[in-house]
LOMI-527175 format. One record per residue (C-alpha): x, y, z; residue in three letters. Coordinates in nm, 3 decimals. Each point is the difference from the previous one (the first is absolute). Example, Ala and Ser with C-alpha at 12.3 -4.5 7.8 and 13.67 -1.06 7.14 Angstrom:
residues 2
X = 1.230	Y = -0.450	Z = 0.780	res = ALA .
X = 0.137	Y = 0.344	Z = -0.066	res = SER .
//
This chain:
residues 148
X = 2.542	Y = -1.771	Z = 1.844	res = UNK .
X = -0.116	Y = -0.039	Z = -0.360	res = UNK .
X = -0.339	Y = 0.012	Z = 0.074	res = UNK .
X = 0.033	Y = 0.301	Z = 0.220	res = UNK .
X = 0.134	Y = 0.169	Z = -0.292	res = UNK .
X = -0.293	Y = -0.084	Z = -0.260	res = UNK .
X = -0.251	Y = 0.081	Z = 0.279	res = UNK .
X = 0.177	Y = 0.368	Z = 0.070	res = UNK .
X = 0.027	Y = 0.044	Z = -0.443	res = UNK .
X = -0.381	Y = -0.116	Z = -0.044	res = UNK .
X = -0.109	Y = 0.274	Z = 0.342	res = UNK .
X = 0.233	Y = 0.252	Z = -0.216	res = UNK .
X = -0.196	Y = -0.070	Z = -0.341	res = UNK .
X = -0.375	Y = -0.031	Z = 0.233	res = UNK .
X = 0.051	Y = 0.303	Z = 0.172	res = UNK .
X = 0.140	Y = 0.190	Z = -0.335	res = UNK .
X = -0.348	Y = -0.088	Z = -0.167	res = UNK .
X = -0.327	Y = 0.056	Z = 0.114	res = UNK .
X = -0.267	Y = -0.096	Z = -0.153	res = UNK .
X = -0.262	Y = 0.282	Z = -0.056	res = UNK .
X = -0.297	Y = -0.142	Z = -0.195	res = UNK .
X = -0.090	Y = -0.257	Z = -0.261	res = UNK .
X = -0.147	Y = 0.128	Z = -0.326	res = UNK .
X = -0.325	Y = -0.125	Z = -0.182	res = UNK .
X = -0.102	Y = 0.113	Z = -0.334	res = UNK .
X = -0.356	Y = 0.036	Z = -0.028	res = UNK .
X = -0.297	Y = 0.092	Z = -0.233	res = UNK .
X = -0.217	Y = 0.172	Z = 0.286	res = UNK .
X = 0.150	Y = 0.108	Z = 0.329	res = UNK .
X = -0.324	Y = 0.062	Z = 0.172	res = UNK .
X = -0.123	Y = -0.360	Z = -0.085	res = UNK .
X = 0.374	Y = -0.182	Z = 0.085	res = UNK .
X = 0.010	Y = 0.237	Z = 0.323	res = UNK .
X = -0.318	Y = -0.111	Z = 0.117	res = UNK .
X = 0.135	Y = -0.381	Z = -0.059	res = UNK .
X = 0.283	Y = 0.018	Z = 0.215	res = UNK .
X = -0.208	Y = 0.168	Z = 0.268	res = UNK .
X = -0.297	Y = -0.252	Z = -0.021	res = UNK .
X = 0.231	Y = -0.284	Z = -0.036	res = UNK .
X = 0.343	Y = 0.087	Z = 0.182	res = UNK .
X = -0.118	Y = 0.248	Z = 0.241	res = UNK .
X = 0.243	Y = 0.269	Z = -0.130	res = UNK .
X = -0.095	Y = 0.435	Z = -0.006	res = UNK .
X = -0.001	Y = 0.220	Z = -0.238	res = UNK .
X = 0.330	Y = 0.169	Z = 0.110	res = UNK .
X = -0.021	Y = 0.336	Z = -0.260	res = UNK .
X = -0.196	Y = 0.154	Z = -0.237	res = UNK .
X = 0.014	Y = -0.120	Z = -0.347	res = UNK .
X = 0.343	Y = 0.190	Z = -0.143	res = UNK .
X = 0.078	Y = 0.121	Z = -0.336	res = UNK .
X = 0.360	Y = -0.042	Z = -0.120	res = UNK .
X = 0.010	Y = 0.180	Z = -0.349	res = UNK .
X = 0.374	Y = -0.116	Z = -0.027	res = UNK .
X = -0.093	Y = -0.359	Z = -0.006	res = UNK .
X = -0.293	Y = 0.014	Z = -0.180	res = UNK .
X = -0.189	Y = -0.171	Z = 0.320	res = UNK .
X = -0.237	Y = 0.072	Z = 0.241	res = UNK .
X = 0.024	Y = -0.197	Z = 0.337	res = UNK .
X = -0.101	Y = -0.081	Z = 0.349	res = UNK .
X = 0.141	Y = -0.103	Z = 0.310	res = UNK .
X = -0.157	Y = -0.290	Z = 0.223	res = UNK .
X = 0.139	Y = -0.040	Z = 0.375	res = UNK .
X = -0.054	Y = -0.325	Z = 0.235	res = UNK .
X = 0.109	Y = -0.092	Z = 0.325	res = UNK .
X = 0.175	Y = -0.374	Z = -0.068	res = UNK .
X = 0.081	Y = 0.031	Z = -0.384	res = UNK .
X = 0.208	Y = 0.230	Z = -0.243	res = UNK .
X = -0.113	Y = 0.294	Z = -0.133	res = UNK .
X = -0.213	Y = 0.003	Z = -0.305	res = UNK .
X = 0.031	Y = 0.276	Z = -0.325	res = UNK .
X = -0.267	Y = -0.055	Z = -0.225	res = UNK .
X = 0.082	Y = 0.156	Z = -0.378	res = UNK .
X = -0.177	Y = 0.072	Z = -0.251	res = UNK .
X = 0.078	Y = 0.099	Z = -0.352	res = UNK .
X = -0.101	Y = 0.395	Z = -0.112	res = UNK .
X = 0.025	Y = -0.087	Z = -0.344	res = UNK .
X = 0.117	Y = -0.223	Z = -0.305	res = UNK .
X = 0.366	Y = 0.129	Z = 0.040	res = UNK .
X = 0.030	Y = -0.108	Z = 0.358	res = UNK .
X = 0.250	Y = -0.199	Z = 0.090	res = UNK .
X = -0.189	Y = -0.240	Z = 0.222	res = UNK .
X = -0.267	Y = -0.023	Z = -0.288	res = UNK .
X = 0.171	Y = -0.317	Z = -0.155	res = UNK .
X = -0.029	Y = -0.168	Z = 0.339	res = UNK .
X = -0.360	Y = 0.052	Z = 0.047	res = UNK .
X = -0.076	Y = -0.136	Z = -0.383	res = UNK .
X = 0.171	Y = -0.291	Z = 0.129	res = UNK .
X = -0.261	Y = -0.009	Z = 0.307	res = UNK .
X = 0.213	Y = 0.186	Z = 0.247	res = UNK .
X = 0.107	Y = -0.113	Z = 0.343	res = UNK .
X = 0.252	Y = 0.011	Z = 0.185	res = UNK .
X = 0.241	Y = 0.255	Z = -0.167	res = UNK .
X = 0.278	Y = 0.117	Z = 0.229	res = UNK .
X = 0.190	Y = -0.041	Z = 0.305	res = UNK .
X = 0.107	Y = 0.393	Z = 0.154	res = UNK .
X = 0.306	Y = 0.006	Z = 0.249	res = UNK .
X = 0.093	Y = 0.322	Z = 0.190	res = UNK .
X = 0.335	Y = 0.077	Z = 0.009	res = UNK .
X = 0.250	Y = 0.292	Z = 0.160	res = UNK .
X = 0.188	Y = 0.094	Z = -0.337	res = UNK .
X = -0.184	Y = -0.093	Z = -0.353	res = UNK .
X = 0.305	Y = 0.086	Z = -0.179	res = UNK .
X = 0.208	Y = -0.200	Z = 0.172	res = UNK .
X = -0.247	Y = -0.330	Z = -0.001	res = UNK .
X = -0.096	Y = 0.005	Z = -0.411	res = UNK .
X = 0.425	Y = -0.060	Z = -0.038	res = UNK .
X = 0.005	Y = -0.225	Z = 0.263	res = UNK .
X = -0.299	Y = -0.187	Z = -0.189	res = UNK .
X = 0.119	Y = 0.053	Z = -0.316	res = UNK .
X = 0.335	Y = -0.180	Z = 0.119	res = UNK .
X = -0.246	Y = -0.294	Z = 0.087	res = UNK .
X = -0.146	Y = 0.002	Z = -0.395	res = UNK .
X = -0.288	Y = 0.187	Z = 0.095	res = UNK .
X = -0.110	Y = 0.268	Z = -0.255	res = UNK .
X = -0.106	Y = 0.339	Z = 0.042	res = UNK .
X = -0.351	Y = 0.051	Z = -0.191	res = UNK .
X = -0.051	Y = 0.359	Z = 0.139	res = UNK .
X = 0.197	Y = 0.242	Z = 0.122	res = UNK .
X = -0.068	Y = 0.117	Z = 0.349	res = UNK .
X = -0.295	Y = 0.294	Z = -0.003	res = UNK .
X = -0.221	Y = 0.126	Z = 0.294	res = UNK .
X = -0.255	Y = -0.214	Z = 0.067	res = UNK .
X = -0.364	Y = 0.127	Z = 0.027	res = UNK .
X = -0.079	Y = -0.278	Z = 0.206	res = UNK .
X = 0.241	Y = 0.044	Z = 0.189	res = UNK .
X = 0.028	Y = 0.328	Z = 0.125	res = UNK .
X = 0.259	Y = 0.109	Z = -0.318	res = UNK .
X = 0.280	Y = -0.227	Z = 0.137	res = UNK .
X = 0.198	Y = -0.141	Z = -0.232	res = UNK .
X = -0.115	Y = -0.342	Z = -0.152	res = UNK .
X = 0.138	Y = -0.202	Z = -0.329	res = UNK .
X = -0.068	Y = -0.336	Z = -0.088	res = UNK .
X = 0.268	Y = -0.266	Z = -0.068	res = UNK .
X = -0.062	Y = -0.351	Z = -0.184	res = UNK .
X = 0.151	Y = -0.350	Z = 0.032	res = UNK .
X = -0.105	Y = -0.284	Z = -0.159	res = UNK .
X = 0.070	Y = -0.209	Z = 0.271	res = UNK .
X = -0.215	Y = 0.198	Z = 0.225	res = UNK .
X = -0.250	Y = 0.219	Z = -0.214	res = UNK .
X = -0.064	Y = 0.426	Z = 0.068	res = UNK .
X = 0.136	Y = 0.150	Z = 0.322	res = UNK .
X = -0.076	Y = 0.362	Z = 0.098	res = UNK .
X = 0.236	Y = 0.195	Z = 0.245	res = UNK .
X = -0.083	Y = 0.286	Z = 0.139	res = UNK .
X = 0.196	Y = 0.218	Z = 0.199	res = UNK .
X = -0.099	Y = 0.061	Z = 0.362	res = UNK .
X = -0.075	Y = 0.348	Z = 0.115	res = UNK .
X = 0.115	Y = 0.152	Z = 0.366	res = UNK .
//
């Protein structure tokens, strides 16, 4: 009985978040798209994307069998992302859709997470909302809000 109830909680949490994409910060999009084609066999799933309100400009890979890809890239000194890429970049960011944005930052904030930036529309993402949250036990999440 105890197990059924874990295993009907953990479907609740799974189904609650999905995982959208998994963010990259990199010097050259062209050259790290190409890489993940050549290497990984993923496409070039939009156009390169300017979002002025993060200071970024990225692009969305695609691929059958694994996650999606964002590749980022900083627009200027003042970008947010440009202290990861002096560090070499990589990996950046895991983004989970959710129904209500709102109502996941308090639930994650309940859970010690903390809210770096305030939900905005999201370039990339068709101007839904999106905010990133931090943890140190878990590093930069993004949420963004799923459209109809």
């Amino acid at each position: 009985m105890i197990i059924v109830l874990i295993l009907k909680y953990n479907y609740k949490i799974i189904k609650k978040y999905k995982l959208n994409h998994i963010g990259y910060v990199v010097s050259d999009l062209k050259q790290s798209a190409e890489l993940f084609k050549s290497a990984f066999g993923y496409k070039i799933d939009s156009n390169e994307i300017i979002d002025n309100k993060q200071d970024v400009t990225v692009q969305f890979l695609s691929h059958l069998s694994f996650p999606r890809i964002e590749l980022i890239t900083p627009n200027s000194k003042d970008s947010p992302v440009q202290n990861a890429l002096s560090k070499g970049g990589g990996i950046n960011h895991t983004c989970y859709e959710v129904t209500s944005i709102h109502e996941e930052i308090k639930i994650l904030e309940d859970k010690s997470f903390r809210l770096v930036s305030k939900p905005v529309p999201g370039a990339g993402h068709n101007n839904r909302l999106i905010c990133f949250l931090y943890s140190p036990k878990i590093g930069l999440i993004e949420l963004v809000e799923k459209g109809d």
